[in-house]
N, C-alpha and C positions, 0 to 999 in steps of 0.2 A: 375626867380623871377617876372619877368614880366613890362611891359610898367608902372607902376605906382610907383614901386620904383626910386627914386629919389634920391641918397644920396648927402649929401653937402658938402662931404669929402671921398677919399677913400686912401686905404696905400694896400698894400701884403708884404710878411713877404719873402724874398730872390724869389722865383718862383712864391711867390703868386702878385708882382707888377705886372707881365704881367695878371693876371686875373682881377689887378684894375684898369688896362688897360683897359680891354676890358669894365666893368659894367661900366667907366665914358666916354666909346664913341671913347677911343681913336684911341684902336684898335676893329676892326671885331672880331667877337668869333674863327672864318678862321685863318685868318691873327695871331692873337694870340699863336693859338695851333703848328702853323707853326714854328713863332719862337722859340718854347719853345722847340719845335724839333731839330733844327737848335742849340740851345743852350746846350742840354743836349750832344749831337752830338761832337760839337766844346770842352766840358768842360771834356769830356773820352778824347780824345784824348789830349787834355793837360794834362792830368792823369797818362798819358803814357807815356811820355815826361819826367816827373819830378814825382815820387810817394811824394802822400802827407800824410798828415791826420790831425787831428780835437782833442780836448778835450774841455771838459766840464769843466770849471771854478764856484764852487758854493761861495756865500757869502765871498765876498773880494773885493772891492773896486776896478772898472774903472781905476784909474787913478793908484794904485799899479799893477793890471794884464799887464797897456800897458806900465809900464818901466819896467817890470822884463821882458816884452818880448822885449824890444828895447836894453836889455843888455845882453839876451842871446845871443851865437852865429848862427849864419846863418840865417835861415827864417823863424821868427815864430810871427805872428800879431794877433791881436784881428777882428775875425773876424765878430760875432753876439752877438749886443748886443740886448740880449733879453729882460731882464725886471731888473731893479734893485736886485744887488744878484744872477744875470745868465747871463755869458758871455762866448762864445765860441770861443778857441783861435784857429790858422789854421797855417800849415805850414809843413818844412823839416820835416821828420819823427825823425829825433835823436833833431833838433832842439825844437819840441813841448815837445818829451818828458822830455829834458833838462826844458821846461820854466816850466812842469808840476811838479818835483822837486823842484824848487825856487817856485813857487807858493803856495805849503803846506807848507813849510816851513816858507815861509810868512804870512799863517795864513790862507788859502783858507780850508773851508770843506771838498770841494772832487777837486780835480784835474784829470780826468777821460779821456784814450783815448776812443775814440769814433769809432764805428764801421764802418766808411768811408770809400771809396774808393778812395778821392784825400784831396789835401788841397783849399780846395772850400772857394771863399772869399779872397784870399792871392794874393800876386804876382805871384804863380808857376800857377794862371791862366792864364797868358799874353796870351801864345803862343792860349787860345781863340778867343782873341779880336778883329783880324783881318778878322775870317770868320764870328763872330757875328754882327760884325761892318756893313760888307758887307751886310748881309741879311735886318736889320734894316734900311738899308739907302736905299734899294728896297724895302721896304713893306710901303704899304699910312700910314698915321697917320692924324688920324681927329682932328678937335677942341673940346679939352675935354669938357663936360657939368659941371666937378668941379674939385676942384682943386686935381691933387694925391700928396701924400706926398710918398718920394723916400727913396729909403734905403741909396742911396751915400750920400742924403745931409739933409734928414728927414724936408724937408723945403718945404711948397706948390709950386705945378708948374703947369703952364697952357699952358707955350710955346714950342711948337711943338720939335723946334730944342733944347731947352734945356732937353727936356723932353728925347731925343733917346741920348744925351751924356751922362746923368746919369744911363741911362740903360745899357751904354753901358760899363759905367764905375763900376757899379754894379759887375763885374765879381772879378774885384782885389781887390774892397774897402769893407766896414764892410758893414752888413745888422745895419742900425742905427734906429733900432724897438725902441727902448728905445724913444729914442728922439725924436722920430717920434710920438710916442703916446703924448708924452710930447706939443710939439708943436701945435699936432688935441686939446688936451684941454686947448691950453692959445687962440686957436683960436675959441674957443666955442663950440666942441665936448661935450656933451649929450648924447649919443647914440650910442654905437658900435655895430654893427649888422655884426655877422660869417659868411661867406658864405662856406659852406662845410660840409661833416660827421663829422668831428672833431670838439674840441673846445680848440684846444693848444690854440689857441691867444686868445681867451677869457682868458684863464689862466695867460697868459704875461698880459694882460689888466689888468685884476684884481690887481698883482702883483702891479702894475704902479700906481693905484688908491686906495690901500687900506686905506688910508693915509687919502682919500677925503672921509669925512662921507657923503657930501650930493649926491654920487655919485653913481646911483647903475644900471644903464642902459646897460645893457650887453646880448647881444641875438645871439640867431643863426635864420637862416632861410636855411629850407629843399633845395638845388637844384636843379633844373630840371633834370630831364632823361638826355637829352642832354647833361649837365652841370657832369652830374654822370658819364656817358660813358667816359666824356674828363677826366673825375677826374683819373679814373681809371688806362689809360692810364698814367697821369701823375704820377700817384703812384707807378705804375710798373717800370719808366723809377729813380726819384728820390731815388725810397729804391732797387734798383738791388741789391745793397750788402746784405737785408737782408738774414739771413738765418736760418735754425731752430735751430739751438744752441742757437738765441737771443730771442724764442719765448719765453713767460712765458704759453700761452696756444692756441691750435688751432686756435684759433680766431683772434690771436694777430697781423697776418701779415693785417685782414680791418679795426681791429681797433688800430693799431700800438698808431696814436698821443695821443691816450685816456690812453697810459700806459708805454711810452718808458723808461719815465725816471727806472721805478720799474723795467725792464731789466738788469740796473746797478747791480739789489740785488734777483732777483727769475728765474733768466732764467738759464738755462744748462750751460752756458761758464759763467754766475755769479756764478754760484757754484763753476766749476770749479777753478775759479780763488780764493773763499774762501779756498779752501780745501788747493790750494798753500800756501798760507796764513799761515796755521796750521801747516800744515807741514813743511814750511821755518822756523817758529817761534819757533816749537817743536826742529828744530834740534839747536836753537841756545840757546834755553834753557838748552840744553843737553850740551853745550861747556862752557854754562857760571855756570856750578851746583861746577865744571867742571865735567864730568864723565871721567876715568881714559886714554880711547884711545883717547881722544877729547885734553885733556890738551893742545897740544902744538897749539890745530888750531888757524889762525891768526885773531884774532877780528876784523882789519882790512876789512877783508872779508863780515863782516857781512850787510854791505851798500850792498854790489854786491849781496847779496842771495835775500836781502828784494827787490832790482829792479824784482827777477824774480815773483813776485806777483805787484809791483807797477807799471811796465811796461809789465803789461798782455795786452795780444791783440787775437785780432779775431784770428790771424793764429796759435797762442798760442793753443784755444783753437779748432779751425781743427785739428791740430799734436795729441792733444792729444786722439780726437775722431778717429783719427787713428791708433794709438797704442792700445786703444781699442779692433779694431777687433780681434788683438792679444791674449790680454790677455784675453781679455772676463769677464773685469771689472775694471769700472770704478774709484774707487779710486786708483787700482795697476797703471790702467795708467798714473794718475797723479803722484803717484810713480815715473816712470820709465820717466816720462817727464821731473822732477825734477833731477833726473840722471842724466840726459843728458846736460841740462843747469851746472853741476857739473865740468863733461869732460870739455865742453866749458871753465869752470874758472879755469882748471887744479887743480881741488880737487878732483882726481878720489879715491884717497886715502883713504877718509872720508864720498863716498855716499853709502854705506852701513848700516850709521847711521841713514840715512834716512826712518823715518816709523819706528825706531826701536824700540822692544817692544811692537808696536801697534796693533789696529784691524781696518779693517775700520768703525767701527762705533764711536772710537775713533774722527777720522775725523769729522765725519758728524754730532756726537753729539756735534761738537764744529763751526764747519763750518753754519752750520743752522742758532742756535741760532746767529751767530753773523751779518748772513746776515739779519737776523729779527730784530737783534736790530737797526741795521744803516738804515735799511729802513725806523725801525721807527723817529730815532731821523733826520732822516736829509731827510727824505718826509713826511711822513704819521702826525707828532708830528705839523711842523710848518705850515703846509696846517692846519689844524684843529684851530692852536693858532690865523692865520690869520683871517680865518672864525669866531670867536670868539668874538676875538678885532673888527672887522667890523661890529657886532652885537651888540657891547657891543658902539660904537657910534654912530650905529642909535638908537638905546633907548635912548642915550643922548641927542642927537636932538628932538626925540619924546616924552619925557617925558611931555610934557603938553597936547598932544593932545587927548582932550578926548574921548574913544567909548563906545561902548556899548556893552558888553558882552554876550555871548549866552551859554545856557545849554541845550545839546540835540536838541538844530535846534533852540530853542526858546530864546524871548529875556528875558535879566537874570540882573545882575546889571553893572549899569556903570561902568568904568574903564578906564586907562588911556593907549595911545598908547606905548606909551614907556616901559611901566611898562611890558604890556605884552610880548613883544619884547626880555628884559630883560630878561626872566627865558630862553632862549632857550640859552644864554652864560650862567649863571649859571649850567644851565646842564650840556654844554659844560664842565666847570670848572671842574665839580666833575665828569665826565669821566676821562679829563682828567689828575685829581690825580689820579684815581684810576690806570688808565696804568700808571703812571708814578712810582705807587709801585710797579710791577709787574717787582719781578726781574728777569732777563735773564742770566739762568743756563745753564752750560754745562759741561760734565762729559770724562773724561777718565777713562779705566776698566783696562786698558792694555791689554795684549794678557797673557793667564795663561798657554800658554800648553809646 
């Protein structure tokens, strides 16, 4: 970026502190990369120790996500809280997806595991602490030039020794982005400037401020070469789990931050996981009509069928791309993976029911439409209503100020700033009726032969 930027505040978001580290002096760009080594290092092998994993918490309330997780049993804490409406819980693998269950239930949008490889953020970090400890307390730490705000305690710090115990404590305790943004603007933040290819955190920022009409200072700045090579590396070492079942398209693994969330709804293993869906639902449609060999099945059951779609996971959707090769098509395998989860509940009696009467387009004409609908209604709908309402209060703001109008380059009649401002949410509006008419169909034919 260079010798002339100067920020008067800086934060990183879980991995990104150690890069705001370095731009406020703390750490060497050296020293930095080293740790972050050291770190990802120490945080596998606590992985290994205790297997974890992660979900996605959407639109429910802080303060409900962290007692339904302090009441579930065994290990499951709020680990990232990203922006009001997105919080990321972490922990025991049966533990999370126990708090993911209470969590919809409670009224959460989506409750989602997340494609991890440990419970990052949680206490089954510990067994890190000790070798990250040690590298930190061997690496210099300069006098910052400003203040960074930390994810343990989202409060500015300038002091050296305090600054390496929240780092170091950063492994078990939440990344606190929320508050952290909150904090950079009761302390006079203006101006939040991205450093990297991405713009999640712009996006968390946004979120954080949409509230604030007279706020609208949000930028990226490109990285150096240098800065690009480390990034690199870091991205290889951070997303190791991805893999190509979570792509939505070739592209997806450099520009993952720009589209992760829409993975939940257009990727290979999001399909897959639809199709379970349909097919879970179809057979229980089938027991509740009743159809005549179904009658006596136990409704009871029907909680354990809906877990094998509500408790999809990555290796869910590996197994199935295995069975694949097999069959040598793709909805039979989902088929035959639902089987199988059947055996597991001792309903081998009743998985013949399964798919019955259908085609796979059956599937897929139901499957689709409905991963398009929730994309829409629970990303694509409220990003847009946000952008909207935040358009629709700077017009309010600027409704007196007056400009001057141009027609084809030239000056044309007066006009007022706001006003103008104004027609680009009215636009918005009558878009967004129009998709909001736009119903979302889908068909079974059956199988006729």
């Amino acid at each position: 970026m260079g010798d002339d930027f100067k920020p008067d505040m800086v934060a990183g978001h879980s991995l990104g502190e150690f890069s705001a580290l370095v731009a406020n002096g703390t750490l060497s760009f050296e020293d930095g990369l080293k740790l972050v080594i050291e770190r990802a290092n120490a945080m596998q092998k606590a992985c290994e120790i205790t297997p974890g994993t992660m979900a996605a918490v959407l639109a429910l309330e802080d303060e409900k996500v962290e007692i339904i997780c302090a009441e579930t049993p065994g290990i499951v804490v709020a680990a990232n809280y990203n922006c009001p409406g997105q919080l990321v819980i972490s922990g025991e693998v049966e533990a999370v997806k126990a708090a993911c269950e209470k969590l919809t239930a409670a009224g959460a949008r989506r409750a989602l595991l997340l494609p991890v490889g440990g419970a990052f953020h949680s206490p089954l970090m510990e067994p890190a602490r000790e070798k990250l400890a040690a590298a930190i307390e061997s690496t210099t730490f300069n006098t910052p030039t400003c203040p960074v705000y930390q994810n343990a305690t989202a409060t500015p710090q300038t002091d050296i020794t305090a600054i390496r115990k929240n780092l170091i404590a950063q492994l078990t305790a939440p990344v606190k982005w929320t508050q952290s943004v909150e904090h950079m603007l009761a302390d006079g933040a203006n101006t939040f400037t991205e450093v990297g290819p991405g713009k999640v955190l712009q996006g968390l920022v946004k979120k954080s401020t949409k509230k604030r009409s007279s706020f609208n200072n949000i930028s990226i700045i490109l990285p150096s070469i240098k800065f690009i090579e480390a990034f690199i590396l870091l991205f290889q070492v951070k997303h190791m789990n991805l893999h190509p079942l979570n792509a939505i398209s070739p592209i997806d693994g450099r520009y993952r931050n720009s589209c992760e969330e829409l993975a939940l709804y257009f990727s290979e293993e999001a399909l897959m996981r639809y199709r379970v869906l349909v097919e879970v639902e179809y057979f229980i449609e089938l027991c509740e009509l009743p159809l005549p060999q179904l009658q006596q099945f136990d409704k009871n059951k029907f909680k354990d069928l809906r877990a094998i779609y509500h408790d999809f996971k990555h290796e869910d959707a590996l197994h199935i791309k295995s069975i694949e090769k097999t069959t040598n098509h793709d909805v039979k395998a989902v088929e035959y993976f639902i089987k199988e989860k059947f055996d597991a509940l001792g309903l081998q009696e009743h998985k013949e029911f399964i798919h019955f009467g259908l085609t796979s387009q059956d599937i897929n004409n139901t499957a689709i439409p409905l991963s398009i609908l929730e994309a829409n209604t629970q990303i694509y709908l409220p990003a847009i209503k946000a952008i909207s309402e935040k358009i629709q209060l700077v017009a309010k703001d600027w409704k007196d100020i007056p400009m001057l109008a141009r027609t084809h380059g030239q000056p044309a009649s007066p006009t007022r700033l706001g006003k103008e401002i104004y027609i680009f949410h009215h636009r918005l509006q009558a878009q967004l009726e129009l998709l909001n008419s736009i119903t979302s169909s889908a068909k079974f034919g059956w199988s006729n032969g």
